[in-house]
C-alpha positions in Angstrom: 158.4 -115.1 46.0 157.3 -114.9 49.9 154.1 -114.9 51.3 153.8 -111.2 51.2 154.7 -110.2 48.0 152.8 -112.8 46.8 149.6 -111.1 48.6 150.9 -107.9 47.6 151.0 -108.6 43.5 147.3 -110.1 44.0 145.8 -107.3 46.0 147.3 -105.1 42.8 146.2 -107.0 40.1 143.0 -107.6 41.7 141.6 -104.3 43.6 143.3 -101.6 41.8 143.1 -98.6 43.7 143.0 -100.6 47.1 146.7 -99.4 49.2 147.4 -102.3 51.8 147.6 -101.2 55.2 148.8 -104.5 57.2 149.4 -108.0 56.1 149.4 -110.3 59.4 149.9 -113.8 60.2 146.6 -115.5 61.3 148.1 -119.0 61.8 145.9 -122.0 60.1 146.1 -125.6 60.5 146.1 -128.8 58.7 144.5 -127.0 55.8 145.8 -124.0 55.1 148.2 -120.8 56.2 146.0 -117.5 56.6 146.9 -113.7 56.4 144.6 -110.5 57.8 144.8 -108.3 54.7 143.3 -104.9 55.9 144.0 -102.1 52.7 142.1 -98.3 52.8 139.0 -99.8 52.4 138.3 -103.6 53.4 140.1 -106.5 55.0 140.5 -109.5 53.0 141.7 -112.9 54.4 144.5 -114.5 52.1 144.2 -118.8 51.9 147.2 -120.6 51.1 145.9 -124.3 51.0 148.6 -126.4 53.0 151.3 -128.9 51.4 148.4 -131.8 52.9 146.0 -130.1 50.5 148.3 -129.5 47.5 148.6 -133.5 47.5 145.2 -134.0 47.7 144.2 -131.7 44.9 145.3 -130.5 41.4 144.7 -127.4 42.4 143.3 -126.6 45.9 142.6 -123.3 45.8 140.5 -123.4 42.7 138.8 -126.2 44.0 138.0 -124.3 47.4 137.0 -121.1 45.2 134.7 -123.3 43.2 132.7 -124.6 46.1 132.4 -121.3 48.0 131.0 -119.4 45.1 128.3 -122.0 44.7 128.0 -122.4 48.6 127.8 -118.4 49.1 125.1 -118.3 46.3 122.7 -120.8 47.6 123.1 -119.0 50.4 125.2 -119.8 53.4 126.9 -118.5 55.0 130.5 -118.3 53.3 133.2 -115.6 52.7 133.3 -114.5 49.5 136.0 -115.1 47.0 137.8 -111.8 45.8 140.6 -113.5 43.9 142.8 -116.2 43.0 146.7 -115.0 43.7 149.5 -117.0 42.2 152.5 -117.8 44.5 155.6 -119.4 44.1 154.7 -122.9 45.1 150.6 -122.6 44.7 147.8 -120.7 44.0 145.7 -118.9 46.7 142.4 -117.6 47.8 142.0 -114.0 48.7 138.6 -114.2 50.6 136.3 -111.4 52.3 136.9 -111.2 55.8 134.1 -112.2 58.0 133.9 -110.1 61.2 133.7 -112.9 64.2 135.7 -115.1 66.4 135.6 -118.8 66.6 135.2 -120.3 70.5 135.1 -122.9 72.5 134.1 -121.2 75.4 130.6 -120.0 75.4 129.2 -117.8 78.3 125.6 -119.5 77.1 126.3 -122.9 76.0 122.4 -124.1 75.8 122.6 -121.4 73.2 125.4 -122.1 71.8 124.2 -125.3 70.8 121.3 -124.2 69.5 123.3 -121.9 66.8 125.5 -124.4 66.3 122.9 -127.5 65.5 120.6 -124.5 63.5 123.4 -123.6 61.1 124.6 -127.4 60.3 121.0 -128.0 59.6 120.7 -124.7 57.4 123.7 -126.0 55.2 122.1 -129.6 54.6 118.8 -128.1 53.8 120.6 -126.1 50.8 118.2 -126.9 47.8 121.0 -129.0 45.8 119.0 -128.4 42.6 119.0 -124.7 42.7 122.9 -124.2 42.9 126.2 -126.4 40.9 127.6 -128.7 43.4 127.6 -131.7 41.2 131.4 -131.4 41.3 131.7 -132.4 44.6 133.1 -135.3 45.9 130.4 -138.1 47.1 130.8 -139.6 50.7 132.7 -142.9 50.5 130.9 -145.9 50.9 133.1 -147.1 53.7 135.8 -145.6 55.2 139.3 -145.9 54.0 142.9 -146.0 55.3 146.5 -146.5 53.6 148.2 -146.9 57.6 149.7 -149.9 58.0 149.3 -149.5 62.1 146.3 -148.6 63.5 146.2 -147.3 67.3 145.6 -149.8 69.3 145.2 -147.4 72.4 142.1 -145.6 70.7 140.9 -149.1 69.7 141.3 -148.4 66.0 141.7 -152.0 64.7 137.8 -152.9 66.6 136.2 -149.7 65.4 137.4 -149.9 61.4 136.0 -153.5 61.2 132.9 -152.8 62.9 133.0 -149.8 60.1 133.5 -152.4 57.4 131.2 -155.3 58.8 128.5 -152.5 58.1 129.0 -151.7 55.0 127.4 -149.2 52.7 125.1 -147.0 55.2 124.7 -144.0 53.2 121.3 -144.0 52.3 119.2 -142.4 49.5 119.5 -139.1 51.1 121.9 -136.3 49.8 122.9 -133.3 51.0 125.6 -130.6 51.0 127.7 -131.7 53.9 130.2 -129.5 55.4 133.0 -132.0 56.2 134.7 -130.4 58.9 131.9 -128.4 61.0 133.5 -128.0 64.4 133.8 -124.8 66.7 137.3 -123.7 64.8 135.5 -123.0 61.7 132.6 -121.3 62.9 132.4 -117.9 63.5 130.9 -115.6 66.0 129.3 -111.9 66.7 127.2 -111.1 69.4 125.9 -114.9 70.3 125.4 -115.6 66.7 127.3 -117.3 64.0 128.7 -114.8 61.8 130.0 -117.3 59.0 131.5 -121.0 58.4 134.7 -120.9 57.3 137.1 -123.7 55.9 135.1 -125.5 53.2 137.8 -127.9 51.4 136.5 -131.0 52.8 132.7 -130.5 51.6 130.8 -133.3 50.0 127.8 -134.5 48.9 126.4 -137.0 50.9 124.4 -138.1 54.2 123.5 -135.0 56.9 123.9 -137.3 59.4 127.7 -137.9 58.7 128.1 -134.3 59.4 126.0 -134.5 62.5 128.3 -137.5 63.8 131.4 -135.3 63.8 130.2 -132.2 65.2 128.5 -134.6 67.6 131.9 -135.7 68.6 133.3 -131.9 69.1 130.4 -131.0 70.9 131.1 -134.0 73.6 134.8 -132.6 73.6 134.6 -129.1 74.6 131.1 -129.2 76.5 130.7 -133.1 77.2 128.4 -135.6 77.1 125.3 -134.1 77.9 125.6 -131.5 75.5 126.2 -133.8 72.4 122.7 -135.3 73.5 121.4 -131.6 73.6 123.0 -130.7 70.5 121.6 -133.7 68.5 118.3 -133.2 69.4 118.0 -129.4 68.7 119.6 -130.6 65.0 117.0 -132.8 64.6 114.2 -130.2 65.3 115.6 -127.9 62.8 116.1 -131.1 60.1 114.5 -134.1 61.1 116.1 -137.2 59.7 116.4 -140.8 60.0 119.0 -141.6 62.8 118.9 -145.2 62.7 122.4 -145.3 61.3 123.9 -142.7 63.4 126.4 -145.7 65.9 127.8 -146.3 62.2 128.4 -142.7 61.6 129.4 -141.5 65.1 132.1 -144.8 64.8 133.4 -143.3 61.4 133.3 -139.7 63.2 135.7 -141.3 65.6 138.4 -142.8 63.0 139.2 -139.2 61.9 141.2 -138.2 64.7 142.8 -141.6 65.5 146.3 -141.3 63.4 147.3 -137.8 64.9 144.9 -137.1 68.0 147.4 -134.5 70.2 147.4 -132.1 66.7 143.8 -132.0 67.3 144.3 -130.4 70.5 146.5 -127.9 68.7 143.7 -125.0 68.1 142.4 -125.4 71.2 144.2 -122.5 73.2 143.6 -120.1 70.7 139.8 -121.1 70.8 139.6 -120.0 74.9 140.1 -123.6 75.4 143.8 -124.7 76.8 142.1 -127.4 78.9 141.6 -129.3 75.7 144.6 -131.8 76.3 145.4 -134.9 74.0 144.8 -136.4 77.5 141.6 -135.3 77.6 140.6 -135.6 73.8 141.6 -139.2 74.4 139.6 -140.0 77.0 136.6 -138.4 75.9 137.1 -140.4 72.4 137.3 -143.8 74.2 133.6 -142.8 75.7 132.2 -142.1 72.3 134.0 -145.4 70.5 132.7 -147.5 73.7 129.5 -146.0 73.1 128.9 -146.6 69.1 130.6 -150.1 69.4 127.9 -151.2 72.1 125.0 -149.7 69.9 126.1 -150.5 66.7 126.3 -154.2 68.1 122.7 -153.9 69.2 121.8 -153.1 65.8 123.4 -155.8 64.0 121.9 -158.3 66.9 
């Protein structure tokens, strides 16, 4: 069974009444392959969690569905989940559709960063005992990896054992962390985020992991100045303890470091086809040079 059909059958079973319009392509990523559903009535977004996330997870798509209905209650904001379609090689999400566009590019990027650092702070304040989240995966002690070369280029082998020579720096703090909060999952209407999409990798765990990675996206597409900016408008809205964050910034910087240029992927689509692996590369170098000289202080 295709794609469509598979979309068709769940729009059936699930919204009788509801006569489909137009099923079209959105793309997707690492994570998942997306459809525009628009019927009489509504549009509708249809997930199919990627062959990267089928490994992962027993069953991605439950497990997504699971987190946004908790997420969406304690009031983020999430898309709704409509439905869980079957298809031939997975299950899927049929999600509300969130009117916005994810950018790169803002015409105001002072207040972009403000939006941006208010909403990441808005998800970690999420009153943990007030919603079911225990199912979520903690934050790992340390980071891990199963690659038997490490890039050299990005100075991966200096950064993972300055990672381990740390050890545990999580902290007593926990909060619902995002996992992935950078500009291609955030959504925007008129100046303001309309909803965070993409919500497989949350956690439970230390805000200021989350911080570290958006930290990093921020210095990408607006550079270095306005990571600074961005950090301290996040810690207006939640102020936390940042003693840790060369640790954190050093494991935000290990994410990208096995498959950089498909990180620059999104970028055109997002206003942003200056975003080279070039580029990514060299701005990456600054932030590891960075976090290795201040995470040496700290251990001095």
């Amino acid at each position: 069974m295709d794609r469509v059909s598979a979309i068709e059958i769940a729009v059936e079973t699930n919204l009788p009444g509801a006569k489909i319009a137009s099923i079209q392509p959105l793309g997707g990523g690492m994570s998942a392959e997306l459809f525009l559903i628009e019927t009489s009535n509504q549009k509708l977004v249809a997930r199919f969690p990627s062959a990267y996330m089928r490994k992962h997870f027993e069953c991605a798509a439950t497990y997504e569905a699971q987190i946004l209905s908790a997420v969406h209650r304690a009031g983020v904001p999430a898309p709704q989940v409509v439905a869980i379609g079957d298809a031939e090689d997975c299950k899927f999400l049929l999600l509300e559709h969130i009117e916005g566009q994810a950018i790169a590019n803002p015409n105001n990027p002072s207040e972009f960063i403000r939006e941006f650092a208010r909403t990441l702070a808005q998800i970690h304040q999420t009153d943990l005992s007030h919603c079911e989240l225990d199912f979520l995966m903690e934050t790992r002690a340390t980071y891990k990896t199963d690659r038997e070369t490490l890039n050299e280029d990005l100075r991966e082998p200096e950064v993972l054992q300055a990672v381990l020579d740390a050890g545990d720096q999580r902290g007593t703090q926990r909060s619902l962390r995002h996992g992935d909060f950078w500009p291609g999952n955030i959504l925007w209407q008129n100046d303001k985020i309309s909803g965070v999409i993409d919500w497989e990798n949350a956690l439970l765990g230390p805000a200021i992991a989350d911080l570290s990675i958006s930290r990093l996206d921020i210095y990408w597409i607006l550079g270095r100045d306005a990571m600074d900016e961005f950090t301290a408008r996040y810690l207006e809205f939640h102020p936390i303890d940042t003693n840790s964050l060369p640790y954190w910034d050093l494991r935000a910087s290990l994410r990208p470091m096995a498959n950089l240029p498909e990180w620059a992927d999104p970028y055109p689509s997002l206003g942003r086809p200056d975003m080279t692996p070039e580029h990514m590369q060299s701005v990456l170098l600054e932030f590891v040079d960075s976090g290795l000289q201040r995470i040496s202080l700290l251990q001095q």
